[in-house]
C-alpha positions as CSV (number, residue, x, y, z in Angstrom):
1,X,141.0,150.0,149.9
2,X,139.5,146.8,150.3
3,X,141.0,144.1,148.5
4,X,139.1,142.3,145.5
5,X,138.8,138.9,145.0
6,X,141.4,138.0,142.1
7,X,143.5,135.4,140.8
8,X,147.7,135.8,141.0
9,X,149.7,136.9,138.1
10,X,152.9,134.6,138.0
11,X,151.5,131.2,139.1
12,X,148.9,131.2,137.0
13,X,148.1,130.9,133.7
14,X,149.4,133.4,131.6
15,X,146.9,136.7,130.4
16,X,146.7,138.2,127.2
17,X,147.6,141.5,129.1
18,X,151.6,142.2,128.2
19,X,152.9,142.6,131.7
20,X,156.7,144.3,132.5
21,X,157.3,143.8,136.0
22,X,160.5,143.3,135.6
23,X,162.6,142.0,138.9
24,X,166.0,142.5,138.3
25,X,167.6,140.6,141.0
26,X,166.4,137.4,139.9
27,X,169.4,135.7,138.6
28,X,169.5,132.8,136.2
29,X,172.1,130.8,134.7
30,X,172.5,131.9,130.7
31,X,173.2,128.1,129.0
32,X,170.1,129.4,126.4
33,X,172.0,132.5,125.6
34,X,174.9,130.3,125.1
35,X,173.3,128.5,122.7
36,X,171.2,131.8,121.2
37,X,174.6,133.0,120.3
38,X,175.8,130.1,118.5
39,X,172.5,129.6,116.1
40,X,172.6,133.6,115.3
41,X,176.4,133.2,114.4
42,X,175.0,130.6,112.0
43,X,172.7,132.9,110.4
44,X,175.8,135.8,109.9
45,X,175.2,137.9,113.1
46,X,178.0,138.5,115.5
47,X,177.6,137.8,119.6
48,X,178.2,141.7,119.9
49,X,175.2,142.4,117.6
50,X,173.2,139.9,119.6
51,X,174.5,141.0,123.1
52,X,173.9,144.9,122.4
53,X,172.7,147.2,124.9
54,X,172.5,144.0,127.2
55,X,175.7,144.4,129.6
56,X,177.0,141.0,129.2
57,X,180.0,140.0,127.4
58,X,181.4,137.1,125.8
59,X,183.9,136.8,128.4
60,X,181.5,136.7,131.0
61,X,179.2,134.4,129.1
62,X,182.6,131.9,129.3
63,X,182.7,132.0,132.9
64,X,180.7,129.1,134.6
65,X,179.0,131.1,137.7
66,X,178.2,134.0,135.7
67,X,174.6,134.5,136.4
68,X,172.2,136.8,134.6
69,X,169.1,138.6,135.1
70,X,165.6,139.0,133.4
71,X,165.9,142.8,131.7
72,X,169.3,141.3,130.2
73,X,167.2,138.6,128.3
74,X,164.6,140.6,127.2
75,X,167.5,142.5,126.1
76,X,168.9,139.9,124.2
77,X,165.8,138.6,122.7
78,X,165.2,142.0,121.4
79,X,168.0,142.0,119.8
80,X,167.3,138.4,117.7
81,X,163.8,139.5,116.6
82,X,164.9,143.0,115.7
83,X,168.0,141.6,113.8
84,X,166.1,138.6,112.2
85,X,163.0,140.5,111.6
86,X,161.4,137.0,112.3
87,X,158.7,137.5,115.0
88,X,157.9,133.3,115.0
89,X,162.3,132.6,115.9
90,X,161.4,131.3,119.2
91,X,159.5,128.2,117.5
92,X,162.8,127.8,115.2
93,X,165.2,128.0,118.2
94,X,163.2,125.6,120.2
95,X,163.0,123.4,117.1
96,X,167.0,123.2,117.1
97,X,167.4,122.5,120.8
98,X,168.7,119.2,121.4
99,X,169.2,117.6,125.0
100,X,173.2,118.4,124.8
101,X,172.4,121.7,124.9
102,X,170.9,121.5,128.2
103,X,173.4,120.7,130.4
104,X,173.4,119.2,133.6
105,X,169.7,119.7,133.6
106,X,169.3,117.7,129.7
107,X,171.3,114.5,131.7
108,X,168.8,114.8,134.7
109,X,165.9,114.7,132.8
110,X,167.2,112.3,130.0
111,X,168.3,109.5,133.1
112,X,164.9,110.1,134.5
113,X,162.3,106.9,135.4
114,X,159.3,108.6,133.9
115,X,157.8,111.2,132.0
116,X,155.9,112.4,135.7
117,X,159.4,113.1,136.6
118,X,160.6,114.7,133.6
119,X,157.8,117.4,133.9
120,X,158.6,118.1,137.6
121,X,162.4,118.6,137.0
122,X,161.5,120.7,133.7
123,X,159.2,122.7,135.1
124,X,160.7,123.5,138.3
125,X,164.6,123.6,137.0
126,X,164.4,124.9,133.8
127,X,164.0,129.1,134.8
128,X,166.9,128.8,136.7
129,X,169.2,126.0,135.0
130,X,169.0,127.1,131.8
131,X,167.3,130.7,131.8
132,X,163.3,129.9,130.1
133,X,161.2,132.8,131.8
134,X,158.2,130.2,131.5
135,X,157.4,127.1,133.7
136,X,155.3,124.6,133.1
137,X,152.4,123.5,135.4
138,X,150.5,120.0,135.7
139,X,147.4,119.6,135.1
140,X,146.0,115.6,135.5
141,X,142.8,115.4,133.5
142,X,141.7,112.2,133.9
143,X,143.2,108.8,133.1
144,X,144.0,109.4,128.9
145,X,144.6,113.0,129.6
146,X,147.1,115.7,131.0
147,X,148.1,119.4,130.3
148,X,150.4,121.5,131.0
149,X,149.9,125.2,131.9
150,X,152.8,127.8,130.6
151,X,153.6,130.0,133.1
152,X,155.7,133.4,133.5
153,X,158.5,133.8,135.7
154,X,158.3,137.2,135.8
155,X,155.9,139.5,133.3
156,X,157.5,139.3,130.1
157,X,155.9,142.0,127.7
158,X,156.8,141.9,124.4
159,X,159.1,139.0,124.7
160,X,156.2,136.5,125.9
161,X,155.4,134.9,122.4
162,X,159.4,134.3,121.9
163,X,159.6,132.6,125.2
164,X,156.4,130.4,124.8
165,X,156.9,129.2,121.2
166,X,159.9,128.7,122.6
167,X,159.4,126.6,125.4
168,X,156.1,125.2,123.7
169,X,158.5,123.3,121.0
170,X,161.3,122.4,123.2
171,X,158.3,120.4,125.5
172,X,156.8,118.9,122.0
173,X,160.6,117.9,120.7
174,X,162.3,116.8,123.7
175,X,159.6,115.2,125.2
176,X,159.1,113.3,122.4
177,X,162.8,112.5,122.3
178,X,162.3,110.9,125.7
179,X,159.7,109.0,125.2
180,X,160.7,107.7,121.6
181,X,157.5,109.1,120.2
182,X,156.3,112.8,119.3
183,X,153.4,113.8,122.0
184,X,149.7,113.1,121.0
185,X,148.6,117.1,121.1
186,X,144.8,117.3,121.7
187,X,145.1,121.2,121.8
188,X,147.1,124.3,122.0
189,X,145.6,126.8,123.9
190,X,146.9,130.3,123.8
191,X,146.0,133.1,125.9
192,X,146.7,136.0,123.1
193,X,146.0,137.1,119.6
194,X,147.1,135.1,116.8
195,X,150.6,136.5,115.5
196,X,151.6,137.3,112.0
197,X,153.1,133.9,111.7
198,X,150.4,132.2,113.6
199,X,150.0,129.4,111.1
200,X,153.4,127.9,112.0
201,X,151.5,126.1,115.2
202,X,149.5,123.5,113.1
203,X,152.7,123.2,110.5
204,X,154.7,122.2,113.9
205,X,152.8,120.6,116.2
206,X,150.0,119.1,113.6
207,X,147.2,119.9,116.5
208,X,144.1,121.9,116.7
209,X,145.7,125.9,118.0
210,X,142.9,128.0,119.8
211,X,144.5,131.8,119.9
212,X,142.7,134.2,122.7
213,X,142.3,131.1,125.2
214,X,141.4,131.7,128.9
215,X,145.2,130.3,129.3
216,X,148.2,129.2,127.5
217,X,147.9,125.4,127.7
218,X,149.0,122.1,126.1
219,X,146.9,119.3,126.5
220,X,148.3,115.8,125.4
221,X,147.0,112.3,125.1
222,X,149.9,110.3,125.0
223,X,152.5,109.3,126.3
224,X,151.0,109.1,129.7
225,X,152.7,110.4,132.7
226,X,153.8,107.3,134.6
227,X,155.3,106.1,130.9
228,X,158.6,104.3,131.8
229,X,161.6,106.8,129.6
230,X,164.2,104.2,127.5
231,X,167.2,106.2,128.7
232,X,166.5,105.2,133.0
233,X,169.7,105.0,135.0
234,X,169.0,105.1,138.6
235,X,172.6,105.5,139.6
236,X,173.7,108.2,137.3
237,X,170.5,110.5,138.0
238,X,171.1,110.5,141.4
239,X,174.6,111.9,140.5
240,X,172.6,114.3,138.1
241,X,170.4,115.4,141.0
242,X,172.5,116.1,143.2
243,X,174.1,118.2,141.1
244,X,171.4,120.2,139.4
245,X,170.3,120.4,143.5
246,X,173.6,122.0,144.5
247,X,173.2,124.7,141.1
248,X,170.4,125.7,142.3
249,X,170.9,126.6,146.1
250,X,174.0,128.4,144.7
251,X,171.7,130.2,142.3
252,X,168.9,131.6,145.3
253,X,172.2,132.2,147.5
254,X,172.8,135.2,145.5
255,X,169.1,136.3,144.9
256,X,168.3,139.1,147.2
257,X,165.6,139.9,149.6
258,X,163.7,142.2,147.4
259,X,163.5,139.9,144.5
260,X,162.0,137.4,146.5
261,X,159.4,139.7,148.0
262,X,158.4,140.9,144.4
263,X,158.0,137.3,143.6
264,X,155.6,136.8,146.5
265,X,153.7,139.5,145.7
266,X,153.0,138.7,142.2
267,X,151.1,135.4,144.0
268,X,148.6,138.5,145.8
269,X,147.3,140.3,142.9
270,X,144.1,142.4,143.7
271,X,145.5,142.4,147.3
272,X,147.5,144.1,149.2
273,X,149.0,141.7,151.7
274,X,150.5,143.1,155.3
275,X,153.9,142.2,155.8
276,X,153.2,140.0,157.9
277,X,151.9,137.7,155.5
278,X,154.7,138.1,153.0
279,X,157.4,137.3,155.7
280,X,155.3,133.7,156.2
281,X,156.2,133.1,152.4
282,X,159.5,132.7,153.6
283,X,159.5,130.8,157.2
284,X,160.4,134.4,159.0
285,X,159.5,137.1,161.2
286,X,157.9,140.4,160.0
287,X,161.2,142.0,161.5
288,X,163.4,140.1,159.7
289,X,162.3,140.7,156.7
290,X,161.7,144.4,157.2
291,X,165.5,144.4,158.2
292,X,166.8,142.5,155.5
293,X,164.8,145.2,153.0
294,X,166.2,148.1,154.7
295,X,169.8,146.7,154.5
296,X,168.7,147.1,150.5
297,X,167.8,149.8,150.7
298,X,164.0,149.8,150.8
299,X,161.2,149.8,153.6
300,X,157.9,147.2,152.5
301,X,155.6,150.0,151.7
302,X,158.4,151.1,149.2
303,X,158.7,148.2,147.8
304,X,154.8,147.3,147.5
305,X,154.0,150.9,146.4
306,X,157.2,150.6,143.2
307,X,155.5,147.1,142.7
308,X,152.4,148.5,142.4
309,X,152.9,150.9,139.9
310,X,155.2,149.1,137.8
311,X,152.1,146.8,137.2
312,X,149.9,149.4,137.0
313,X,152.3,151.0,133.7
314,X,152.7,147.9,132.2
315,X,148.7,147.2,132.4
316,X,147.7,151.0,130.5
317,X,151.1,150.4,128.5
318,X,149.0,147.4,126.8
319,X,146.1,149.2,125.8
320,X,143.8,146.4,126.4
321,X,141.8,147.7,129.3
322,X,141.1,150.8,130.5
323,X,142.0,152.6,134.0
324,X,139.2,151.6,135.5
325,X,139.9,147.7,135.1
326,X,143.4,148.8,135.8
327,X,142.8,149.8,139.4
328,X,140.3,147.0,139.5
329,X,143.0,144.0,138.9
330,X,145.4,146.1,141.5
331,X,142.6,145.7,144.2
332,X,140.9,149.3,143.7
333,X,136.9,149.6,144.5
334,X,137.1,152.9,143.2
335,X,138.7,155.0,139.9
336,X,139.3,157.8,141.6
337,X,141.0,156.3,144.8
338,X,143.5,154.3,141.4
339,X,144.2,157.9,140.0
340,X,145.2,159.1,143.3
341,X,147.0,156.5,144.0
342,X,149.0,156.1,140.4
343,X,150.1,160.2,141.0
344,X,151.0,159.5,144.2
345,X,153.2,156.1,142.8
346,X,154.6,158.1,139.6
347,X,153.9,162.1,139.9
348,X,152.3,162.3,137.4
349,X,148.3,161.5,136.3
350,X,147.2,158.2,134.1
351,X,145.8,161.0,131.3
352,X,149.8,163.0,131.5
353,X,151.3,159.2,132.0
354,X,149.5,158.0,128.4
355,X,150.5,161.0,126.7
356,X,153.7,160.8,127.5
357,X,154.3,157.2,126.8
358,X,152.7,158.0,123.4
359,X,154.7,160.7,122.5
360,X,158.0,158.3,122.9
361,X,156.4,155.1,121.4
């Protein structure tokens, strides 16, 4: 099929579709689990409760290196909302996080020279560091302006409202922290429906909300990027950088081959890129990286084909677009040539597939 013309998934600002394609070899350490535990133990629910059906336990939790994956926290934050019955806890949680509970990566930003710097470390440390599925992006919009865009890590599904109220408030509080003075909002944009708790946003953030946006943005006025932060120490971030630096090459270490080229596909949606072109995401040779699949276990077309229809479940699992827009975001000129393609992917046909998932749900 000849490609369309379409815009990447992860990298980009994030859809109002629910997407699930979950990866889950991309490993992260769990300090927000850490600290996820502690504020539900406040509220009278035990760390098993909280780490059910999840496959981590408090003993591994305890051990510095242990690393996580992304199905264990949606797991996890399953478990919160379905415990607390409070679909708005990630704006609470994010309310309640303070810089100590960041570890290395709360000292790195804290020490920083500017608020320019504080974004970059945040939004490229902070999936990793301290296990947020969403980065941040920045946006320069003029001299009095910038904005961030809130981006997945990997699709999130029903966990994406968690994770950006979460990160939302954590960016407005700490950021503020930093500075010495709250962030002047000009808007909240949000790329889905307003939730049940929906008028929480202007209670927290005192700013104009717009629900069903183009993208999930935060525009601020002030401070301004290049905004000097009180707690500068040149000597001790260095020490901090280094450090978070060293985390962080131990952390991709351990990711594998296949989660990476998941991750580089999510940048070609609406194409279907050769391997060729995957394997120059990563500095290397078509044949190495169709030997480094195989020694897990997969060839590229595989992998591209269980990719493929992972998206193309999670996109009819949403019910917000039909099949035909289906197989048009997955690079499909044609319906028919998307049916064909989704029995071939899952044995069985997008009419069977639908019934099915609604006879479970």
């Amino acid at each position: 099929e000849a490609p369309l013309d379409s815009s990447s998934i992860v990298g980009q600002p994030i859809s109002h579709l629910r997407q699930r394609t979950c990866d889950h070899t991309t490993m992260f350490r769990p300090v927000k689990v850490r600290q996820y535990l502690r504020l539900m133990d406040a509220k009278g629910y035990s760390a098993k409760a909280v780490l059910a059906g999840s496959g981590i336990t408090e003993e591994a939790l305890a051990d510095p290196s242990f690393l996580m994956d992304i199905p264990q926290y949606m797991a996890i934050i399953t478990n919160i909302v379905n415990l607390t019955g409070d679909h708005g806890i990630g704006l609470e949680f994010g309310s309640k996080t303070e810089l100590k509970d960041l570890g290395m990566l709360g000292f790195l930003v804290m020490s920083a020279e500017t608020i320019r710097q504080t974004v970059y470390y945040w939004a490229n440390y902070s999936h990793e560091l301290l296990g947020i599925p969403v980065r941040l992006k920045l946006h320069e919009d003029g001299p009095r302006n910038w904005s961030l865009d809130f981006l997945e890590v990997t699709p999130l599904g029903r966990i994406l409202n968690f994770s950006v109220e979460e990160q939302l408030m954590m960016s407005y509080k700490l950021g503020g922290k930093l500075a010495s003075a709250r962030p002047a909002i000009e808007l909240i944009e949000l790329a889905y429906p307003a939730p049940p708790h929906g008028e929480l946003y202007e209670k927290y953030f005192k700013a104009p909300v717009k629900f069903n946006a183009a993208t999930t943005r935060l525009t601020i006025s002030s401070p301004l990027l290049d905004q000097p932060l009180i707690g500068n120490d040149r000597e001790f971030h260095e020490i901090c950088s280094r450090q978070c630096e060293l985390m962080m090459r131990k952390i991709h270490e351990k990711d594998s081959m296949v989660s990476k080229t998941k991750h580089a596909l999510m940048r070609f949606r609406g194409d279907n890129p050769g391997i060729e072109i995957v394997a120059r995401e990563f500095n290397i040779s078509a044949r190495t990286l169709r030997r480094h699949l195989m020694d897990e276990g997969y060839s590229y077309q595989q992998l591209v084909g269980e990719f493929r229809a992972e998206l193309a479940q999670e996109y009819l699992d949403s019910g917000l677009i039909s099949p035909k827009e289906v197989g048009s975001l997955l690079g499909f000129q044609h319906a028919t040539s998307f049916h064909r393609a989704f029995k071939q992917w899952t044995g069985l046909s997008i009419n069977a597939y639908r019934r099915k998932r609604q006879k479970h749900s």
